[in-house]
C-alpha positions, 0 to 999 in steps of 0.5 A: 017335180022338177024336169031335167033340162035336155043335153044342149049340143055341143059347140063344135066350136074351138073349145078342143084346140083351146083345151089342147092348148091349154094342157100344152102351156100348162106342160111348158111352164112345168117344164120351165119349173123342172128345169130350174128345180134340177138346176138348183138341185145339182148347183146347190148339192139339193137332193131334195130339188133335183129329185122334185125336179125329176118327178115334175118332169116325168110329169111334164112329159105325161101332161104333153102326152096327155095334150094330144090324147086329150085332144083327139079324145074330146074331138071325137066324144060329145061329152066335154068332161070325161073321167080320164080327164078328171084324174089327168087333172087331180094326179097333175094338181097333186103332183104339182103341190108335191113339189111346193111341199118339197120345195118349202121343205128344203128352204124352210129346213136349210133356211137360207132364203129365210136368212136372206130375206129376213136380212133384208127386212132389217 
């Protein structure tokens, strides 16, 4: 019978800063995608966009509120994973994908950027 191996201690090393940093440039660069999802959202008249727009920024501002609790939460817990975290990531992943979905949707369904791009093959 196998024996489990014992729990290693946690490095108290930089692993909660890099982990809070990493939540925090994952919140900049959807806030970057919102941005330019609400501006071609309003500037084409998509409400598809703007609405995918605003649901990525809501999202955004959760993720930066979860930086900081993530933060304080995997600095004080000896356990690196934590089930709140999991979720933070499924329902980020989620929504992100959402937004891909809305976004090929809306070129796929008025085809303009399929129009141009085939143009441009020939």
């Amino acid at each position: 019978m196998l024996k489990p191996e014992p729990a290693l201690d946690r490095d108290p090393g930089l692993q909660p800063e890099r982990t809070g940093l990493a939540w925090s440039r994952t919140a900049f660069v959807m806030l970057l995608l919102s941005a330019l999802l609400l501006r071609g959202g309003f500037a084409h008249h998509e409400p598809m966009l703007a609405w995918a727009g605003v649901a990525l920024l809501v999202t955004t501002g959760a993720t930066y509120a979860w930086a900081g609790v993530r933060l304080r939460v995997i600095t004080l817990s000896s356990a690196p994973v934590t089930v709140s975290a999991t979720w933070a990531m499924r329902v980020t992943a989620l929504t992100v994908a959402l937004v891909g979905v809305g976004l090929a949707a809306s070129v796929l369904y008025h085809g303009e950027l399929l129009a141009r791009l085939g143009a441009l093959m020939h």
